[in-house]
BASEMAR-244679 format. One record per residue (C-alpha): x, y, z. Coordinates in pm, 1 decimal. Layout:
<marlos>
[marlo [X,Y,Z]]
...
</marlos>
This chain:
<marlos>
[marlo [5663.5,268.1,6907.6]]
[marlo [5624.4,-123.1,6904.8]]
[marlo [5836.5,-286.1,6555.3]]
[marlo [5515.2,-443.1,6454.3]]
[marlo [5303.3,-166.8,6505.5]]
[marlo [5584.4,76.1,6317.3]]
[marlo [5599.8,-186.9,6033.9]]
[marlo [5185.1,-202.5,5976.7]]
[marlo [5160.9,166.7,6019.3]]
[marlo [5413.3,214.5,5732.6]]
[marlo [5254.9,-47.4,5497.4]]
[marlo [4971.8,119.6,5520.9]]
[marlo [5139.0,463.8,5439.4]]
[marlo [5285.3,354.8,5161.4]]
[marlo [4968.9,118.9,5007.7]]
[marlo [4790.9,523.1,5031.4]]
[marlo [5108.6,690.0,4857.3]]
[marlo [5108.5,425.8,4577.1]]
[marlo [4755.0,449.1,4481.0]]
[marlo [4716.5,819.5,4508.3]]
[marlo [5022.6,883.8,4280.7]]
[marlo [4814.7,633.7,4049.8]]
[marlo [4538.0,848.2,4102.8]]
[marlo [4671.9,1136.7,3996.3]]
[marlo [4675.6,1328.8,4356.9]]
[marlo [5088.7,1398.8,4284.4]]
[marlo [5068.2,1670.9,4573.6]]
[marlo [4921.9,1395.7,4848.1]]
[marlo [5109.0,1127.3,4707.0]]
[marlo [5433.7,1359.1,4807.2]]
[marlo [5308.7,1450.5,5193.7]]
[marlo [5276.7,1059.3,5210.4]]
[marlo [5600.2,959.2,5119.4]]
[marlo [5753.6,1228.4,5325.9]]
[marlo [5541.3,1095.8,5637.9]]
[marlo [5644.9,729.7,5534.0]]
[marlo [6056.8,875.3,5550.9]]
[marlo [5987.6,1019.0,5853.2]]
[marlo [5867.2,725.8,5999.9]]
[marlo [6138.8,502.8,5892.9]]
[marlo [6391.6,804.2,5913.7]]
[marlo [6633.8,541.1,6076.5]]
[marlo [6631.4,284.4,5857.1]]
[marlo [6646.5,555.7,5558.9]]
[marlo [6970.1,679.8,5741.2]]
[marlo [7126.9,348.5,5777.7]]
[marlo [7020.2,227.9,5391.5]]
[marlo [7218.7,518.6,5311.6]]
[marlo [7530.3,470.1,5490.6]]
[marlo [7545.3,148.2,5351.0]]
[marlo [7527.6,272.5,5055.2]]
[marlo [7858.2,549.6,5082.8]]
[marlo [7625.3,831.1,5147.2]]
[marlo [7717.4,1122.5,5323.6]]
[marlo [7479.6,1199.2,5584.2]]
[marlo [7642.0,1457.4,5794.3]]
[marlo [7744.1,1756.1,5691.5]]
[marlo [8166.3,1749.2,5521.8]]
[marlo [8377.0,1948.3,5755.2]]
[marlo [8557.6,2258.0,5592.5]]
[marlo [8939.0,2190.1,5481.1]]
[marlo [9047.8,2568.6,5553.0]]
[marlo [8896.7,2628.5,5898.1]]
[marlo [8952.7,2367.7,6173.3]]
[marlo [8665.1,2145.1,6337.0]]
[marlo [8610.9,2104.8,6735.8]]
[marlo [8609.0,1709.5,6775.0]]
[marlo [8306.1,1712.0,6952.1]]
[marlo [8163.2,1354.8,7057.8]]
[marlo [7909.8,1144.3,6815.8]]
[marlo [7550.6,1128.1,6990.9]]
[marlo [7452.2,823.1,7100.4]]
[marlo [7125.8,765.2,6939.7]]
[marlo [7048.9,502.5,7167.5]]
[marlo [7024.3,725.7,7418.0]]
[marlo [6841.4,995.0,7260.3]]
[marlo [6575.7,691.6,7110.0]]
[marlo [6568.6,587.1,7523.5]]
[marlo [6513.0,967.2,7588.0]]
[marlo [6264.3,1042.1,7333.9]]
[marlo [5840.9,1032.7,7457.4]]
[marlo [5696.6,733.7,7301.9]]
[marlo [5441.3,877.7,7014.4]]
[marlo [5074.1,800.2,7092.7]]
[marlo [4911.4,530.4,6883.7]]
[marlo [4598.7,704.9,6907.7]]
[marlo [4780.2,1087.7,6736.1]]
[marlo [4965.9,824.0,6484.6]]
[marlo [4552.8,655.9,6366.8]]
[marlo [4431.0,986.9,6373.8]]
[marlo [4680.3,1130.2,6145.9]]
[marlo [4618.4,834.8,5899.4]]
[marlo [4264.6,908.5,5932.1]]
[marlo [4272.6,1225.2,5795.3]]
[marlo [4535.6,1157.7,5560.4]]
[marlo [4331.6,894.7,5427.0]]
[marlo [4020.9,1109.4,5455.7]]
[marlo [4168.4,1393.4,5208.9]]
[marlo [4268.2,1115.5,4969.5]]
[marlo [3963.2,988.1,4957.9]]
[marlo [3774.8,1329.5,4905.3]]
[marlo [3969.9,1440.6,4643.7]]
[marlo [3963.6,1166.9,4472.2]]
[marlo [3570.8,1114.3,4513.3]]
[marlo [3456.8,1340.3,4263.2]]
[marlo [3536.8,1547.6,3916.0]]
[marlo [3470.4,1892.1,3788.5]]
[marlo [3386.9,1883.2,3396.2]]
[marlo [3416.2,2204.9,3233.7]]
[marlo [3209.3,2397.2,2969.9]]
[marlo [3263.0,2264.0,2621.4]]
[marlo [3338.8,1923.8,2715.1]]
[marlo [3228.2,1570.9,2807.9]]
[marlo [3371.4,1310.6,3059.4]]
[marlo [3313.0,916.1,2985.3]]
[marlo [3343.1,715.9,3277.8]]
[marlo [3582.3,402.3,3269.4]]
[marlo [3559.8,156.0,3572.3]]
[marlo [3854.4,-74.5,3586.4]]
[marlo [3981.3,16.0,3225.9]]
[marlo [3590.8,-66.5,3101.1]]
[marlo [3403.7,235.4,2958.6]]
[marlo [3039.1,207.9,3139.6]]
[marlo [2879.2,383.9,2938.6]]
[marlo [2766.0,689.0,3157.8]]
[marlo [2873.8,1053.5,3053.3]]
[marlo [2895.4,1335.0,3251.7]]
[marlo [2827.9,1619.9,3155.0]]
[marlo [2948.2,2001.4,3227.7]]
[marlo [2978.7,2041.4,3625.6]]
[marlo [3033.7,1844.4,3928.3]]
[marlo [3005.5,1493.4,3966.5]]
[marlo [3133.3,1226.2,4204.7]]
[marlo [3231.7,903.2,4142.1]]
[marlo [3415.8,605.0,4377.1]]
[marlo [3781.4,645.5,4434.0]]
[marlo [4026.4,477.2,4288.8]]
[marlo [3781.3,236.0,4059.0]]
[marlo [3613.2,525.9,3857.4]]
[marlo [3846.1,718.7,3625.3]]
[marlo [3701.4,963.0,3359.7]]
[marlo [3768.9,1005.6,2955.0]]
[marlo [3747.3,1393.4,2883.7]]
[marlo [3656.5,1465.0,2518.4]]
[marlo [3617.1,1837.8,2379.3]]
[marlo [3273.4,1897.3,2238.8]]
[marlo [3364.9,2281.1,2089.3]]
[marlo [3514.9,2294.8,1755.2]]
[marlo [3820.4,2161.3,1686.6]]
[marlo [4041.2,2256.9,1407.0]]
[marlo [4342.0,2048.1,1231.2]]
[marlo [4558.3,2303.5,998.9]]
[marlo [4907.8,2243.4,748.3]]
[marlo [5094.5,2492.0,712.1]]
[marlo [5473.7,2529.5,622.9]]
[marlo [5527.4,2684.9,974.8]]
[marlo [5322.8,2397.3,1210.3]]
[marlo [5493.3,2507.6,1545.1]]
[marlo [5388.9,2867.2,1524.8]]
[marlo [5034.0,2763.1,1363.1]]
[marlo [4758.9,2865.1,1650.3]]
[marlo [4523.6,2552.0,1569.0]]
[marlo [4442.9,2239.3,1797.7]]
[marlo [4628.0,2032.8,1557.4]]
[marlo [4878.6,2082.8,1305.3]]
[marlo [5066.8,1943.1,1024.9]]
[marlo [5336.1,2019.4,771.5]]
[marlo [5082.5,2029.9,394.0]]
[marlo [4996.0,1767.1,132.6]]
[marlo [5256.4,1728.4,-187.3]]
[marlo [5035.3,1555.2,-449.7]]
[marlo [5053.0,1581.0,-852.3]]
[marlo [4760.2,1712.3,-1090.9]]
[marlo [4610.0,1522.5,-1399.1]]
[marlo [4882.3,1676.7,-1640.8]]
[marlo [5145.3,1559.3,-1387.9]]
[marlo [5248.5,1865.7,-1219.8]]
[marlo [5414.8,1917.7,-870.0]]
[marlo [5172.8,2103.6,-618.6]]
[marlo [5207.9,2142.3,-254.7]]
[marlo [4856.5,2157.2,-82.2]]
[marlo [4776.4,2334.9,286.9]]
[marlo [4435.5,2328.8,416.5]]
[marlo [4220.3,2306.7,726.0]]
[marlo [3970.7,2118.4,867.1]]
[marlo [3763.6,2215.3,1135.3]]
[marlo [3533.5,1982.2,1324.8]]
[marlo [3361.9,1870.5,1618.8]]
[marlo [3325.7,1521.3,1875.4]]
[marlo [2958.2,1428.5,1833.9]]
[marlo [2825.7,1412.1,2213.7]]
[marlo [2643.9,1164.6,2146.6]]
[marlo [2876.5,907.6,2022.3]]
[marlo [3130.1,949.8,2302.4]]
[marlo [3121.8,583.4,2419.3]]
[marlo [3138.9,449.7,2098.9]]
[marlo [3437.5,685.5,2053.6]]
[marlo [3590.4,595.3,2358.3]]
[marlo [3565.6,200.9,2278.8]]
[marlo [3702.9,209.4,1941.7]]
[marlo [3919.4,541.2,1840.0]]
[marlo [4008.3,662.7,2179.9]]
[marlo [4083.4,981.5,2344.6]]
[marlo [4096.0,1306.9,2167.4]]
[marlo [4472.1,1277.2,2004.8]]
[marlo [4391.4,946.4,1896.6]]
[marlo [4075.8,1003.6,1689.5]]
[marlo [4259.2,1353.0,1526.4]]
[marlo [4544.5,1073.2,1410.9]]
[marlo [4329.3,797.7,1320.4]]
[marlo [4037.6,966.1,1143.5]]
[marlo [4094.5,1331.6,1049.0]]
[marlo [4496.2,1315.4,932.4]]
[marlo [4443.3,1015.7,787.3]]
[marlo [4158.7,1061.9,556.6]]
[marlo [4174.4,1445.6,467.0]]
[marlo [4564.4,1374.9,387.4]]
[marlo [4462.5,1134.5,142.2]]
[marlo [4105.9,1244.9,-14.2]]
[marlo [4379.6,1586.3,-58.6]]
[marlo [4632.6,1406.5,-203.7]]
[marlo [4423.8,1227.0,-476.4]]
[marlo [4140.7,1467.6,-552.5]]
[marlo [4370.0,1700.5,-687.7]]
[marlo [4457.4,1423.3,-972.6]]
[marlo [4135.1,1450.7,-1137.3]]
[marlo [4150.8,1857.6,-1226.8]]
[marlo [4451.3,2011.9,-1506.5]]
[marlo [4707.2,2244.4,-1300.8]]
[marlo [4562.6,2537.3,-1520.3]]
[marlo [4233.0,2516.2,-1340.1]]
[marlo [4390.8,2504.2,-979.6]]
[marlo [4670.4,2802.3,-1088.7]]
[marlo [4355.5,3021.1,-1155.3]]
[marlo [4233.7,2950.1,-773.1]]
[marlo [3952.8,2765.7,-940.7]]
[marlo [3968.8,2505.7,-616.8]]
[marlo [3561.7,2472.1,-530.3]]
[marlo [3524.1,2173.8,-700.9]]
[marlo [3811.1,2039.0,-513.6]]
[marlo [3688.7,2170.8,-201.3]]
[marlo [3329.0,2040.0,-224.3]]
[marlo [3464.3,1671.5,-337.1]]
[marlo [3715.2,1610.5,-18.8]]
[marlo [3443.7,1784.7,196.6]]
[marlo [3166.7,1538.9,44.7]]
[marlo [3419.8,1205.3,108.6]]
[marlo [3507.4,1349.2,419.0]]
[marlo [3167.6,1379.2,578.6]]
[marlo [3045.2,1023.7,612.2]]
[marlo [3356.7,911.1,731.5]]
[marlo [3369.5,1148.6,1024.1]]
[marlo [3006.0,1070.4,1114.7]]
[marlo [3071.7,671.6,1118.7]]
[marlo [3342.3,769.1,1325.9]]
[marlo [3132.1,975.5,1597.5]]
[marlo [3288.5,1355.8,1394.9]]
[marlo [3103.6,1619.8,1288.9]]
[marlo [3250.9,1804.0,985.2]]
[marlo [3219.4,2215.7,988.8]]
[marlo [3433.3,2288.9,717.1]]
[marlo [3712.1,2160.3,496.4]]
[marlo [3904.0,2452.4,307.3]]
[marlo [4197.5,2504.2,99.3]]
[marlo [4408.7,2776.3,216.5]]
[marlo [4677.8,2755.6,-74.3]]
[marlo [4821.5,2580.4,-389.6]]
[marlo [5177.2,2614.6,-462.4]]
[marlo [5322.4,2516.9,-816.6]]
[marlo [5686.8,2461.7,-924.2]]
[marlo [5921.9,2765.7,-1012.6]]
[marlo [5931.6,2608.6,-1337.9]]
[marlo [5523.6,2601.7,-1384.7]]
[marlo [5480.8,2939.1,-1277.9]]
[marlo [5726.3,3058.5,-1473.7]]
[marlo [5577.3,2912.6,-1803.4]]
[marlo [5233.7,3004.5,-1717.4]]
[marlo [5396.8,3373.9,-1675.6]]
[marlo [5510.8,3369.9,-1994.5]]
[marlo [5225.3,3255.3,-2167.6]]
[marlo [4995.4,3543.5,-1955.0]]
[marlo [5257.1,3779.7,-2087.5]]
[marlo [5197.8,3671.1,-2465.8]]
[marlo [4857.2,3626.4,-2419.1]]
[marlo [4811.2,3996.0,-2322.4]]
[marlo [5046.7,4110.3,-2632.4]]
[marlo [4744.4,3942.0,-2817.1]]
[marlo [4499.8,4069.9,-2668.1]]
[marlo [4679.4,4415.7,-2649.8]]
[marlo [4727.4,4437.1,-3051.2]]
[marlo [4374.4,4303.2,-3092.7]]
[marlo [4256.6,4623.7,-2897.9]]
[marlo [4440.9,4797.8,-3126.1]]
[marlo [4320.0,4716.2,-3468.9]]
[marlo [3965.7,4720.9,-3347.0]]
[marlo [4017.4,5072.2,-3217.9]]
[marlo [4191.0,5127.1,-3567.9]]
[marlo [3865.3,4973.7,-3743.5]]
[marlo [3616.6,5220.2,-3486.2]]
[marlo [3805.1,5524.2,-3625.4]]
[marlo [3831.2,5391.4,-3977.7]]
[marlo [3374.6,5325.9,-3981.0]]
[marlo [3320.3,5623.9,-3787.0]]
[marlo [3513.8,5847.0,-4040.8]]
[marlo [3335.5,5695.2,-4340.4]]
[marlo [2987.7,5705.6,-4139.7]]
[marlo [3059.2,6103.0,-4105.9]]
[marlo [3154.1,6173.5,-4432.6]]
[marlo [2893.9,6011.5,-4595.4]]
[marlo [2653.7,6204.4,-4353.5]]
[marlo [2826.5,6520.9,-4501.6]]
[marlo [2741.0,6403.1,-4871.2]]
[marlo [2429.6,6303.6,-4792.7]]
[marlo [2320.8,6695.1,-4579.1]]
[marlo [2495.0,6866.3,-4898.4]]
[marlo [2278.4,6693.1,-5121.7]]
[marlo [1979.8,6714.3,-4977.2]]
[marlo [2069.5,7076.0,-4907.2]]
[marlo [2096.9,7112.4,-5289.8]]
[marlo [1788.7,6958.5,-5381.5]]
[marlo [1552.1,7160.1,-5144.9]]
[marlo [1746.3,7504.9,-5228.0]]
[marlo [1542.5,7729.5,-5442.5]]
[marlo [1550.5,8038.7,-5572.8]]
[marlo [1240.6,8149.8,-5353.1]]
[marlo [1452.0,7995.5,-5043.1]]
[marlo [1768.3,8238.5,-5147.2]]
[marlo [1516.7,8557.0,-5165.8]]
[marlo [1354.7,8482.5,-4833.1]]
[marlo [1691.6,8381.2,-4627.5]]
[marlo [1854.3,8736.2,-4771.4]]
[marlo [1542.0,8960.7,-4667.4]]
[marlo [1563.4,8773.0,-4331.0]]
[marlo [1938.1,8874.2,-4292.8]]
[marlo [1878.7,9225.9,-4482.6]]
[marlo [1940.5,9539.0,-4177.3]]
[marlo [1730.2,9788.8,-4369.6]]
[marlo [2015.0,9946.4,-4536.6]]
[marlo [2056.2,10010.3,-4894.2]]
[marlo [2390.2,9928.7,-5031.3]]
[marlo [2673.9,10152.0,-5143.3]]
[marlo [2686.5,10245.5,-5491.3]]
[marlo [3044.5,10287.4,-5652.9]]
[marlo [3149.2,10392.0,-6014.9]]
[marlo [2932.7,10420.9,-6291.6]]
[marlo [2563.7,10367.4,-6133.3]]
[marlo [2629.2,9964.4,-6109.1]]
[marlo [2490.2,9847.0,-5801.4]]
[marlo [2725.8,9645.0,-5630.8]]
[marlo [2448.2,9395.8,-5480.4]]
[marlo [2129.9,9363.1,-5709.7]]
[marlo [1783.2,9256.1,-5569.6]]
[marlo [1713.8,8939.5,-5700.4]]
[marlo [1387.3,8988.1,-5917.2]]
</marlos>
């Protein structure tokens, strides 16, 4: 092979290599270079040498070496068929072919969105879910997820299963005490606000960091300010919830975000706090314990006074409607027909009333 035609040939192999490792084809990129070493395989092995590197193999120190005779790679270059320009364009054909093919087009899955970017400038056009081709090497495509999306704190972030995730919030309540705050926030990339989103937050990490940290770290941080810590120990936390949701939800949609939900998942209080609201719980319930216990008392007292007056009140009433009439007819109701036993002198022990 001619010098010049060697020299071009390899220009052009390694102008393809360059751009498709900028494109993102790493596995062509790598068949390139190898066909550009292969092609300059000489020069590669003379840089080398220049440079102290070992190209042959190191002969073993325990077992002796024939001395067998350097080849003369003159003669073996002499030797050697001349390679056919015509395999050599061929080759670059197809390798040039491939690059361009796979580079041609894009597959955008379910769930997401692609915005196209031509030279670094977002066009405006969005692809959506499926195939779609664009020109090599000026096109490139912005991928944004369109499903939900959730950002979580939690004590334990690298074990968390969320998108995002955070260590929590440490913020103070209106009577000054120390909370710690973890929560979640789930949302969604508007589709149709991609551009917009691509020209001014960014891809997908970018608009978590810039718009959903950032503002639900500190609507958390300061809402919490406005309620006592008695109200938030109690898991009283709606209010809270509905007020960072409610600041939260213009701000994502100026920023192309929809908001699904913002929840608290849990409030933690100093040892100290908890400790003293224990306490007070405790007394409280000795209160409300003895309280019980004198109202019980009180029940028993009125319900023994209700039934004894009820007694009074039957024997009275019992005494006023019991006649003499009454006593004859109750005792010939109960009378068996027999007379009673005499005893002694004639007296009847049981005398008919008259």
């Amino acid at each position: 092979m001619k010098k010049n035609t060697k020299k071009q040939i390899s220009k052009i192999v390694a102008f393809l290599a360059f751009f498709t490792f900028i494109g993102g084809n790493l596995p062509l990129a790598i068949v390139l270079t190898a066909f550009l070493i292969a092609l300059n395989w000489e020069e590669v092995q003379y840089f080398l040498q220049k440079q102290g590197v070992q190209v042959n193999v190191p002969k073993s120190q325990g077992i002796p070496t024939p001395n067998i005779p350097k080849p003369n790679f003159s003669s073996i270059k002499s030797a050697m068929p001349k390679p056919n320009k015509k395999i050599i364009f061929l080759i670059l054909v197809v390798i040039g072919a491939i690059w361009v093919a796979s580079s041609s087009y894009v597959i955008i899955k379910h769930g997401t969105v692609g915005v196209v970017t031509r030279f670094g400038k977002v066009t405006g056009q969005v692809y959506e879910p499926g195939l779609h081709f664009m020109v090599p090497m000026v096109d490139k495509v912005v991928t944004y997820n369109t499903k939900k999306i959730i950002y979580e704190t939690s004590d334990t972030p690298l074990t968390s299963m969320a998108d995002y995730t955070d260590y929590p919030v440490d913020t103070t309540t209106k009577d000054g005490q120390q909370i710690t705050v973890r929560y979640s926030v789930r949302f969604s990339v508007d589709p149709e606000k991609v551009t917009w989103i691509a020209n001014n937050l960014g891809n997908e990490v970018e608009i978590v960091e810039k718009v959903v940290k950032a503002d639900s770290r500190i609507h958390t941080r300061n809402v919490p300010k406005q309620y006592p810590a008695s109200d938030l120990y109690t898991g009283n936390v709606e209010d809270v919830i509905n007020m960072v949701g409610e600041k939260l939800t213009p701000i994502f949609e100026e920023n192309g975000l929809l908001l699904d939900e913002f929840g608290i998942r849990s409030i933690s209080f100093t040892p100290e706090y908890v400790d003293a609201i224990e306490s007070k719980q405790i007394e409280a319930e000795k209160v409300i314990t003895e309280q019980n216990r004198a109202e019980q008392e009180k029940y028993k007292k009125e319900a023994s006074i209700t039934k004894a007056q009820g007694e009074a009140e039957a024997q009275r009433l019992q005494q006023e409607t019991l006649t003499t009439q009454l006593l004859q007819k109750l005792w010939i109701e109960k009378w068996d027909g027999q007379l009673p036993t005499y005893q002694g002198g004639g007296t009847p022990l049981i005398q008919l009333p008259e």
